[in-house]
Backbone as ProteinMPNN parsed JSONL, in Angstrom:
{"seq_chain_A": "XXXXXXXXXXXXXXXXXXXXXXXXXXXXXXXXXXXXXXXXXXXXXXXXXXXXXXXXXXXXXXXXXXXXXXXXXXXXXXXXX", "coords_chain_A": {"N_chain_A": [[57.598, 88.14, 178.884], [55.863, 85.517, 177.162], [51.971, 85.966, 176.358], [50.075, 83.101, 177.515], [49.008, 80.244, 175.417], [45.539, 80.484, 174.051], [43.159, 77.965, 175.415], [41.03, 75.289, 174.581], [39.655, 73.942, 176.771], [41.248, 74.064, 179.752], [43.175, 71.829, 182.13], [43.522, 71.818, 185.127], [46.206, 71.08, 187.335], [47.844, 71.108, 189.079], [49.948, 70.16, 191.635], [49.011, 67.469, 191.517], [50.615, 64.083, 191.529], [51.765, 61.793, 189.384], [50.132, 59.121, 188.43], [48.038, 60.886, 188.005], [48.269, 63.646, 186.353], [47.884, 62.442, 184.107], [46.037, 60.798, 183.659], [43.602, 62.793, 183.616], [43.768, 64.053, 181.987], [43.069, 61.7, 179.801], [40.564, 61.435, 180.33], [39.478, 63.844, 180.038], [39.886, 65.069, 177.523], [38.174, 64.417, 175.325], [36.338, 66.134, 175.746], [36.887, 68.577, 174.831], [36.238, 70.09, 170.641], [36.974, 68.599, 168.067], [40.431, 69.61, 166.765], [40.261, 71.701, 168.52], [42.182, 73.243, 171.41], [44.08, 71.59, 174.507], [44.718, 72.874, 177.863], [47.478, 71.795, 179.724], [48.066, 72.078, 182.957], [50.51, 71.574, 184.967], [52.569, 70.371, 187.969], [53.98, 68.554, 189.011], [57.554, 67.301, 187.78], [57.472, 65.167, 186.161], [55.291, 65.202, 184.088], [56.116, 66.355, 181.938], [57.242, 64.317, 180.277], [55.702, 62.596, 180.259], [52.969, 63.617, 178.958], [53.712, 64.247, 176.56], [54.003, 61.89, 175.608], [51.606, 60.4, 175.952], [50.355, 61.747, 174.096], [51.439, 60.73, 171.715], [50.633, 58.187, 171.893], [48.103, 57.785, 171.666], [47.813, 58.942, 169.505], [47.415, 61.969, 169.497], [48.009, 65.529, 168.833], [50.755, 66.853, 170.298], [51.739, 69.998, 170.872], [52.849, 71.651, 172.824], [55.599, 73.263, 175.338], [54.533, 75.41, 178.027], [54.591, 78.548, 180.129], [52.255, 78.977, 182.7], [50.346, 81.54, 183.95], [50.928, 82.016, 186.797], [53.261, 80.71, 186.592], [54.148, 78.127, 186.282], [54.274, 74.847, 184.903], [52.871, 74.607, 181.459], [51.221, 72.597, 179.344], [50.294, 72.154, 176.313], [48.06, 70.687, 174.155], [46.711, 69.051, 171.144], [43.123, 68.107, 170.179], [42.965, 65.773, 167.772], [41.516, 63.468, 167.341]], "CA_chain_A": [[56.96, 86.847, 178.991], [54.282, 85.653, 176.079], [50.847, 85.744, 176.712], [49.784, 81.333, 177.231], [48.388, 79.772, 174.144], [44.042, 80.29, 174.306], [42.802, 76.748, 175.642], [39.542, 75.495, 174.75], [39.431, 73.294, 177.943], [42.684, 73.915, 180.493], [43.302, 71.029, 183.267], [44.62, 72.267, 186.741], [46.647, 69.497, 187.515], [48.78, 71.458, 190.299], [49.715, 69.505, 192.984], [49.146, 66.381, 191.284], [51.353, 63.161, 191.309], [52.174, 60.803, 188.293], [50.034, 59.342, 186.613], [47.133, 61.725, 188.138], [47.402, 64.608, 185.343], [47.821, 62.007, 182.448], [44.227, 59.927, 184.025], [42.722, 63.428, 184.407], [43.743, 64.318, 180.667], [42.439, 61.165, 179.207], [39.24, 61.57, 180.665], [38.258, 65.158, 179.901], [40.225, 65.993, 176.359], [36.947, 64.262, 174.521], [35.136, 67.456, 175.821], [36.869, 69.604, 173.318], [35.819, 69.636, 169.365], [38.497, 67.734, 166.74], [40.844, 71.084, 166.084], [40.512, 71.714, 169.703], [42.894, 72.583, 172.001], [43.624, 71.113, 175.899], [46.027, 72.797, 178.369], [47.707, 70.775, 181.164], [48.855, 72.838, 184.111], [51.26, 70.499, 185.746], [53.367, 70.874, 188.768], [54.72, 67.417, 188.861], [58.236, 67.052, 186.901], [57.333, 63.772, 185.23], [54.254, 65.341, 183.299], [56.925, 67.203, 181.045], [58.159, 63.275, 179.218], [54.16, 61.93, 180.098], [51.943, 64.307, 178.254], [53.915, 64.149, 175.149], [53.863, 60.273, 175.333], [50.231, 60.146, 175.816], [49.926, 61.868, 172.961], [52.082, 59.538, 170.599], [50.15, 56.157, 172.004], [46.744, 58.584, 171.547], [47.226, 59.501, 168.057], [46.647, 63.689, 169.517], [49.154, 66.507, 168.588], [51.263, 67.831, 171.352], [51.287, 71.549, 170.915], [54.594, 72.268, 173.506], [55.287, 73.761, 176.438], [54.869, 77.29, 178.121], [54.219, 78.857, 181.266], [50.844, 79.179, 183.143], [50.452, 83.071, 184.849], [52.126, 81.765, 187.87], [55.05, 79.971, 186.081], [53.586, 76.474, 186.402], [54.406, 74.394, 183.334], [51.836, 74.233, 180.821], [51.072, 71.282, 178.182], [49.433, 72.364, 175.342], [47.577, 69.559, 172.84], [45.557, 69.836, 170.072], [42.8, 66.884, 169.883], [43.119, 65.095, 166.353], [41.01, 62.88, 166.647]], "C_chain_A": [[55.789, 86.788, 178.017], [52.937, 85.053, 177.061], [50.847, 83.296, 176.165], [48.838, 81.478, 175.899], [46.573, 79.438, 174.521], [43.588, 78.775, 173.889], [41.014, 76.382, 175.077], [39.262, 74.795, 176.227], [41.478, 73.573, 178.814], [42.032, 73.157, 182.221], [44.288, 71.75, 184.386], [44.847, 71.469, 188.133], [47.841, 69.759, 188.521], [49.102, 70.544, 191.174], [50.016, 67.876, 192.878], [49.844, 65.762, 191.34], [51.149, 62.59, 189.985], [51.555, 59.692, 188.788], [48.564, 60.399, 186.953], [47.007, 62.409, 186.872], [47.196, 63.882, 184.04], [46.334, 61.671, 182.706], [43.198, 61.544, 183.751], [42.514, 64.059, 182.812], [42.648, 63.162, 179.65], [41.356, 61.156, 179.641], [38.412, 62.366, 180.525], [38.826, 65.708, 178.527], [38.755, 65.688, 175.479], [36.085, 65.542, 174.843], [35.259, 68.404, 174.618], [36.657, 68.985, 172.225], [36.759, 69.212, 168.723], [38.636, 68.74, 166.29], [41.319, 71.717, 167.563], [41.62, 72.022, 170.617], [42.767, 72.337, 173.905], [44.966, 71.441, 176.289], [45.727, 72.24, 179.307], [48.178, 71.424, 181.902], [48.959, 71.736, 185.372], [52.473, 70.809, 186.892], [54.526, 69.564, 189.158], [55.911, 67.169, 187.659], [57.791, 65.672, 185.811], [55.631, 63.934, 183.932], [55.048, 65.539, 182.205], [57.314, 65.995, 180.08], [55.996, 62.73, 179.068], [53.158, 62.463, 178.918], [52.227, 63.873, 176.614], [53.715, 62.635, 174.438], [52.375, 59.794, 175.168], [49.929, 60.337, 174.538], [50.274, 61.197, 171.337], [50.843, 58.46, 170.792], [48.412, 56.809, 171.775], [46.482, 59.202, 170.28], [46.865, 60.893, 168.1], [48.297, 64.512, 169.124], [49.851, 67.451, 169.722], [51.922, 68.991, 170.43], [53.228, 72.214, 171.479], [53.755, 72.909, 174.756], [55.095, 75.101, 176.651], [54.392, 77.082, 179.105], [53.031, 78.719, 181.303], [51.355, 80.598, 183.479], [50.932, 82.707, 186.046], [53.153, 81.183, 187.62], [54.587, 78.377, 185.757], [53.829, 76.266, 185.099], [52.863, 73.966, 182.475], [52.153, 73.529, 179.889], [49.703, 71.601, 177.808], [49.315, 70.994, 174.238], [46.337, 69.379, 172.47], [44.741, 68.149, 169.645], [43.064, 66.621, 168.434], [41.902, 64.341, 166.269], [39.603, 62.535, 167.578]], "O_chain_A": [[54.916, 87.654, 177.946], [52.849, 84.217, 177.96], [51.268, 82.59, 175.249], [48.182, 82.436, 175.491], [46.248, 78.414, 175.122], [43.558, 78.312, 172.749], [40.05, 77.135, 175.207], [38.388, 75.414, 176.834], [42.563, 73.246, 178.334], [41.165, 73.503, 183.022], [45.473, 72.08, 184.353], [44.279, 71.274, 189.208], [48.673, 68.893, 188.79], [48.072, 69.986, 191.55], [50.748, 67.174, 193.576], [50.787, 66.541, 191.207], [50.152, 63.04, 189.42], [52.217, 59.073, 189.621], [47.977, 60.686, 185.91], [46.042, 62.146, 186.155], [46.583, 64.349, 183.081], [45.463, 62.216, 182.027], [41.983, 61.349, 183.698], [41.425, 64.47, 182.412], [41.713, 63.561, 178.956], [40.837, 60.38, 178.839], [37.194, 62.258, 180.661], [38.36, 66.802, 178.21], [38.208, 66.666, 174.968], [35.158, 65.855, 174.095], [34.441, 68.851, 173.814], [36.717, 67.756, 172.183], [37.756, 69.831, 169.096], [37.779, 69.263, 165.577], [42.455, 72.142, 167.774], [42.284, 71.0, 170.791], [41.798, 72.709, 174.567], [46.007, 70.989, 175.813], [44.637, 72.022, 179.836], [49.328, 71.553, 181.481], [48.188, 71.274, 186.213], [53.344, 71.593, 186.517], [55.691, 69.734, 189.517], [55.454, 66.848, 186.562], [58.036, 65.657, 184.605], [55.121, 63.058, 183.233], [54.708, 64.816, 181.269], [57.745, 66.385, 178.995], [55.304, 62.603, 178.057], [52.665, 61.706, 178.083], [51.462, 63.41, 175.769], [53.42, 62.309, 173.288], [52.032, 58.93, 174.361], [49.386, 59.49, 173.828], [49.644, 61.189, 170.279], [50.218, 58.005, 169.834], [47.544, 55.937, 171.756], [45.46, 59.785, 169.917], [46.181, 61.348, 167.183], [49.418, 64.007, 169.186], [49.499, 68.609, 169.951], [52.537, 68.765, 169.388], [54.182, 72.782, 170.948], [52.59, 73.073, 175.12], [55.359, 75.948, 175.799], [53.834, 76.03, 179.414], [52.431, 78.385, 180.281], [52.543, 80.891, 183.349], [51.709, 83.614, 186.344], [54.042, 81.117, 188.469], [54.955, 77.748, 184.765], [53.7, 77.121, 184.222], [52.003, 73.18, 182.872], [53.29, 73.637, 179.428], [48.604, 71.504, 178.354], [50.26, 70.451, 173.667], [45.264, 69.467, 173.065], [45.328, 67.237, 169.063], [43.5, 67.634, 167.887], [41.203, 64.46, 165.262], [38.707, 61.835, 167.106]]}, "name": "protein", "num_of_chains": 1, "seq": "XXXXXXXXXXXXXXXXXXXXXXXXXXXXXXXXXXXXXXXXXXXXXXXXXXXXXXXXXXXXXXXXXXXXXXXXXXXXXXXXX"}
């Protein structure tokens, strides 16, 4: 199993419903610097089409997926802008 991709900010968005981890993303990726990146640790299937969409209509660079250390899906994306 690879080591997860080093976050500068990671959201732990377990548990959550749709549209919870996208609201919880647009609200805290401005923390990191432009270069940046922001993981999403999502437990909700519908983050997996969301995240990447955010990041189209957001102008940011989705990154991809990978595990968390418990399996949980992670969403990696790299601010732009």
């Amino acid at each position: 199993m690879s080591t997860p991709t080093t976050a500068d900010l990671e959201l732990d968005c377990r548990g959550m419903l749709c549209p919870l981890p996208i609201i919880e993303l647009g609200k805290r990726y401005a923390e990191v610097a432009v270069g940046g990146l922001v993981a999403v640790v999502a437990t909700d299937v519908a983050a997996r089409t969301d995240v990447p969409a955010w990041c189209r209509m957001r102008g940011q660079e989705y990154v991809g997926e990978e595990l968390a250390d418990d399996g949980s899906p992670r969403y990696v994306v790299r601010r732009v802008s």
